[in-house]
C-alpha positions in Angstrom: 0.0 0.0 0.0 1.2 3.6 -1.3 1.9 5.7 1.9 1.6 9.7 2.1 4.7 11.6 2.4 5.8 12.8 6.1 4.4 16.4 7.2 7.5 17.5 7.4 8.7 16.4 4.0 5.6 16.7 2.8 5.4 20.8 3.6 8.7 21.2 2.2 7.8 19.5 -1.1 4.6 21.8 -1.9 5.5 25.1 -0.3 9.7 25.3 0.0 10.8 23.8 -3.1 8.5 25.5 -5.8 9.0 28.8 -4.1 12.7 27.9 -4.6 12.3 26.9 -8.2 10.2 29.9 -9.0 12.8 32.2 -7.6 15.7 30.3 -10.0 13.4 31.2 -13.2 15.0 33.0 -15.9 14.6 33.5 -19.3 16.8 37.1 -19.8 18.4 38.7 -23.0 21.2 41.2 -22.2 22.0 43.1 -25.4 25.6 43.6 -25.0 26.2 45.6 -28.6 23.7 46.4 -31.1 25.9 48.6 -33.5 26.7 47.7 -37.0 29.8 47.3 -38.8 31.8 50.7 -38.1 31.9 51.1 -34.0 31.8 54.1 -32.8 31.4 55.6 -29.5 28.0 54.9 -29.1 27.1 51.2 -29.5 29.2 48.2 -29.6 29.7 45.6 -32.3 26.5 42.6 -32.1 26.6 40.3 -29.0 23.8 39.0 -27.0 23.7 36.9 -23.3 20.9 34.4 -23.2 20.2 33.7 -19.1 17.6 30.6 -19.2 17.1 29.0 -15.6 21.0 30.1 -15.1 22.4 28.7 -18.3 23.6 30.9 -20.2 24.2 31.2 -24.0 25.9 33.7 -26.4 24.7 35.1 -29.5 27.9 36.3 -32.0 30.7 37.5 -30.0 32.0 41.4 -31.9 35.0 43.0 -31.0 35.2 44.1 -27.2 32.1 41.7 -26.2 34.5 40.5 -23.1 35.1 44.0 -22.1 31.0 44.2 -22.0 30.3 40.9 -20.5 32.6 42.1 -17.5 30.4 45.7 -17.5 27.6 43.9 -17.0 29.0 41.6 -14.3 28.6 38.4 -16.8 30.9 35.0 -15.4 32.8 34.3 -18.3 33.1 30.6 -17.4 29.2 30.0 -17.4 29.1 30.6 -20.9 29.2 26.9 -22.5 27.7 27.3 -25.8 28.7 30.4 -28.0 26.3 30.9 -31.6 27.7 32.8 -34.3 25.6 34.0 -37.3 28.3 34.3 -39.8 31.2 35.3 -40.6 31.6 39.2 -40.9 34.1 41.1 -38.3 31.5 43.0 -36.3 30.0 39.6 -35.5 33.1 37.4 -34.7 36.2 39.1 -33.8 35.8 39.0 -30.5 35.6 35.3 -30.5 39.6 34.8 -30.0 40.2 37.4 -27.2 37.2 35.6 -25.6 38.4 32.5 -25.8 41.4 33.7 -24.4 40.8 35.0 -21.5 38.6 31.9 -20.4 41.8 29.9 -20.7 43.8 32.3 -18.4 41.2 31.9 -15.9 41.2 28.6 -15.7 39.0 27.1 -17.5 38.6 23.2 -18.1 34.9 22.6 -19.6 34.1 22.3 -22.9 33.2 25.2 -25.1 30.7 24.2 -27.7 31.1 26.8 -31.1 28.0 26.8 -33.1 29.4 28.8 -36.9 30.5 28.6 -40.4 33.0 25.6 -40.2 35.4 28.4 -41.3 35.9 29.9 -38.5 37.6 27.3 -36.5 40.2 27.6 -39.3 41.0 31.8 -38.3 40.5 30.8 -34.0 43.5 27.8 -34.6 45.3 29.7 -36.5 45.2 32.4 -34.1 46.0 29.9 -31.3 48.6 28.3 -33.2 50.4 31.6 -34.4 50.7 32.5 -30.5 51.8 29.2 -29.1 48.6 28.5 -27.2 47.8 25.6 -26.0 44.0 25.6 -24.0 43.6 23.8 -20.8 39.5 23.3 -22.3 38.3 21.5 -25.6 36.7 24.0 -28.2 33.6 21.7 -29.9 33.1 22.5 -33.2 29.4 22.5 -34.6 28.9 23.5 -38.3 25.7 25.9 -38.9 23.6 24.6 -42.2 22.7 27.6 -44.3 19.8 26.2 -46.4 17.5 25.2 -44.4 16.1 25.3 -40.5 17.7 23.0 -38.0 18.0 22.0 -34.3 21.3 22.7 -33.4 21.0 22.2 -29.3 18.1 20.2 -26.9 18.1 20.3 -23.4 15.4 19.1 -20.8 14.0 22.3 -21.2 14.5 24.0 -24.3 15.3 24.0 -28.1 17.9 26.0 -30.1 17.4 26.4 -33.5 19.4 28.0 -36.6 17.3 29.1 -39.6 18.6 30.9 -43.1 18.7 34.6 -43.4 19.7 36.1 -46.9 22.6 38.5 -46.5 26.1 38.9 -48.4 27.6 36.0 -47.1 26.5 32.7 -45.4 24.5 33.9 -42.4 21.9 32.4 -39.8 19.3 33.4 -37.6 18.6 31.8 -34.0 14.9 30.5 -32.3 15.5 29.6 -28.7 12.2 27.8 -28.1 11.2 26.4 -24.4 9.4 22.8 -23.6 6.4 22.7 -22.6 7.0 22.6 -18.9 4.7 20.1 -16.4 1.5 20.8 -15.0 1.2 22.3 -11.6 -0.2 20.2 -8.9 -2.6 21.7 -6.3 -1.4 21.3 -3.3 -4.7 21.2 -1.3 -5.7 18.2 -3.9 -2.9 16.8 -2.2 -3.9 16.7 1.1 -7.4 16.2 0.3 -6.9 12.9 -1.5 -3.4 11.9 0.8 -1.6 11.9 -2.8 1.6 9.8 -2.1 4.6 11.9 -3.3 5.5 8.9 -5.7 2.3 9.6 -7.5 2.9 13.5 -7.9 5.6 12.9 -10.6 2.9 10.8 -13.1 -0.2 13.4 -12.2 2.1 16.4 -13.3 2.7 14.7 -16.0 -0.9 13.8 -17.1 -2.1 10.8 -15.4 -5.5 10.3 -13.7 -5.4 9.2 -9.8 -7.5 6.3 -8.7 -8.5 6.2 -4.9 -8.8 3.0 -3.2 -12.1 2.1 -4.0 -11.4 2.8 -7.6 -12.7 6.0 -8.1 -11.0 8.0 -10.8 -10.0 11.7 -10.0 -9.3 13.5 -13.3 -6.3 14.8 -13.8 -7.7 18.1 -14.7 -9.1 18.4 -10.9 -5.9 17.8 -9.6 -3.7 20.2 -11.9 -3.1 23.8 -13.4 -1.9 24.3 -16.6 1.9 25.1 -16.9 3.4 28.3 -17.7 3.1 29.0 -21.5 6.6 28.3 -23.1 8.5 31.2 -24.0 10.4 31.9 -27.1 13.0 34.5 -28.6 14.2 34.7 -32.0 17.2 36.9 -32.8 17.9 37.9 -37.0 20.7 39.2 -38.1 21.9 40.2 -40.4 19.6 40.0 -43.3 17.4 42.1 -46.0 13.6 41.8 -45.7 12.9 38.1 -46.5 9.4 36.5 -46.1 10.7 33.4 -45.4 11.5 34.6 -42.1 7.7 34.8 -41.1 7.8 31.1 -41.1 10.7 30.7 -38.7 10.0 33.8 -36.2 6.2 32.9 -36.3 4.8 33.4 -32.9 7.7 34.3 -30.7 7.1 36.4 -27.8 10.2 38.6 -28.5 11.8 39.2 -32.2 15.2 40.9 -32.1 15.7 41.8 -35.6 18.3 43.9 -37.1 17.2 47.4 -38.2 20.4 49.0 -40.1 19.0 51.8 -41.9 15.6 54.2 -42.5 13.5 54.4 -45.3 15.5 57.5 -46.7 18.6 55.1 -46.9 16.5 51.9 -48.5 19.1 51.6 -51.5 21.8 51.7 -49.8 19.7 48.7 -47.3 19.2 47.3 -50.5 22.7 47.2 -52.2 24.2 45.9 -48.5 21.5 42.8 -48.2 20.3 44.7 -44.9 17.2 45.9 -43.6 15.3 49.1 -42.6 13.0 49.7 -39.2 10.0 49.8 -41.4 11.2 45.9 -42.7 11.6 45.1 -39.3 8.4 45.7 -38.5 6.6 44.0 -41.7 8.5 40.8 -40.6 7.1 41.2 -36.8 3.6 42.1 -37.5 3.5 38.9 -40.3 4.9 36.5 -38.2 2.6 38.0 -35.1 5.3 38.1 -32.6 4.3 39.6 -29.1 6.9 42.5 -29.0 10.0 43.8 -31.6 13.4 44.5 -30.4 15.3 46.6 -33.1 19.1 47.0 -33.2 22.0 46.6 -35.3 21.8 50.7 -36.5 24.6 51.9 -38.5 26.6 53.9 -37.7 25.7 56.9 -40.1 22.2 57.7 -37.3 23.5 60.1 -34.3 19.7 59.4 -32.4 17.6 56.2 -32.5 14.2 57.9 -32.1 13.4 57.8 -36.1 13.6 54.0 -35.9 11.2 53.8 -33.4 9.1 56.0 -35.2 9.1 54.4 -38.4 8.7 50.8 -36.9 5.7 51.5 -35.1 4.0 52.9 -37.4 3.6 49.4 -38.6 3.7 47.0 -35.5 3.4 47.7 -31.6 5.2 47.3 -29.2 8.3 48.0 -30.4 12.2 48.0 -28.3 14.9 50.3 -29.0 18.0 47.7 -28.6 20.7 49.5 -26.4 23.5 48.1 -24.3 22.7 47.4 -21.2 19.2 46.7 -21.9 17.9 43.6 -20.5 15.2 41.7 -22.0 12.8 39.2 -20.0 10.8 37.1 -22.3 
């Protein structure tokens, strides 16, 4: 015969632990540089930190991205997977000096490289033409340009890569959570003396039958999780439609913004995009909010991008650094 869990365990369990849990949720975005391929004084080359439940993920890795990731009190070492979208300097210079300093600090994990296969040819070069020799194993995964792919599954989420269209070989990313496990009521609990080996199966769907073979619906007994969250980050690209289809639905869109209208040729003749594209992409794919950034360098004031954007599509995001993002 199943027996109920102690009070004292029992307590812990459905009050202590899923306050605890709660507390450890994250899903952040810290834009770290959202300038385009000329820095200036104002914004720094592309780079984003993905926090998810404390794991944490970068997106391309410009010059200077380690001098931001210590502004914004970032642990370099907690960074395991790095994802770059291709292969232009404002996107991956930084990479070597990054990897760099995690080796003086002692690092010994794995670091897990998601990029044109290319680029592990320029980072051991580098390495080799400065007699380094890392205490850690770079892991290598080569990006597909022609179609959408998982590149990285975890227990509780899904990365993805999708083509954009730009100059050269370039990607976008879709981090996409699971569907998390229903919430048990606790006073279900104690009104049916649930034994805690039971709770694992009714969060995950299963009926409960009493003693005398009564069945309790799971649907009396649980909540519905938490939605799962999703964030979809483009860059660089031109207006494509094809991107509807992979952004559809995300609850935040960061997509790269270059130029204004008044500039659309030269958006054009550079395989970028303009606020107002932006905006056509986010409003098609119905996205919950746009995040714009990448702005070149030409624009002293960021309010004409904003303007133009939401003229089309609301709510709209002016990417800065510093700015951090909950999805």
């Amino acid at each position: 015969m199943e027996v109920g869990c102690p009070s004292l365990l029992y307590h812990y369990l459905l009050t202590i632990v899923p306050k605890l849990y709660l507390s450890s949720m994250k899903f952040e975005v810290t834009i770290l540089g959202c300038g385009s391929a000329t820095p200036t004084l104002r914004h720094w080359p592309t780079s984003q930190l993905v926090n998810h439940h404390g794991h944490y993920f970068l997106l391309d890795c410009g010059e200077g991205t380690q001098l931001q990731l210590r502004r914004y009190s970032v642990k370099f070492q907690r960074i395991n997977h790095i994802f770059i979208t291709h292969l232009h300097g404002d996107h991956c210079l930084g990479l070597s000096g990054l990897i760099s300093t995690m080796h003086l600090l002692g690092r010994v994990n794995d670091l897990h490289i998601y990029s044109n296969i290319s680029l592990r040819e320029a980072v051991e070069l580098q390495l080799k033409v400065s007699h380094s020799r890392l205490r850690f194993n770079l892991v290598w995964h080569p990006l597909s340009y022609d179609e959408p792919e998982v590149i990285l599954e975890t227990k509780l989420l899904k990365i993805s890569s999708f083509p954009l269209n730009h100059k050269v070989q370039c990607c976008g990313f879709r981090i996409t959570e699971k569907t998390k496990e229903r919430n048990i009521i606790p006073s279900q609990i104690q009104k049916y003396n649930i034994p805690y080996v039971r709770i694992r199966q009714i969060k995950a769907g299963a009926d409960y039958i009493l003693e005398d073979d009564t069945v309790i619906p799971n649907a009396d007994l649980t909540l519905d999780p938490p939605a799962a969250k999703s964030y979809a980050f483009c860059t660089d690209t031109a207006f494509s439609e094809k991107t509807i289809e992979y952004v559809s639905g995300v609850d935040v869109l960061y997509h790269e913004s270059t130029f204004l209208e008044r500039d659309r040729q030269r958006a054009y003749e550079t395989f970028h995009s303009t606020a107002t594209d932006a905006a056509r992409i986010a409003k098609a794919a119905e996205v919950r909010k746009l995040v714009l950034g990448h702005y070149s360098a030409r624009y002293h004031g960021l309010s004409a991008f904003e303007q133009e954007a939401t003229s089309i599509f609301t709510p709209v995001v002016l990417g800065n650094e510093g700015l951090r993002i909950k999805i």
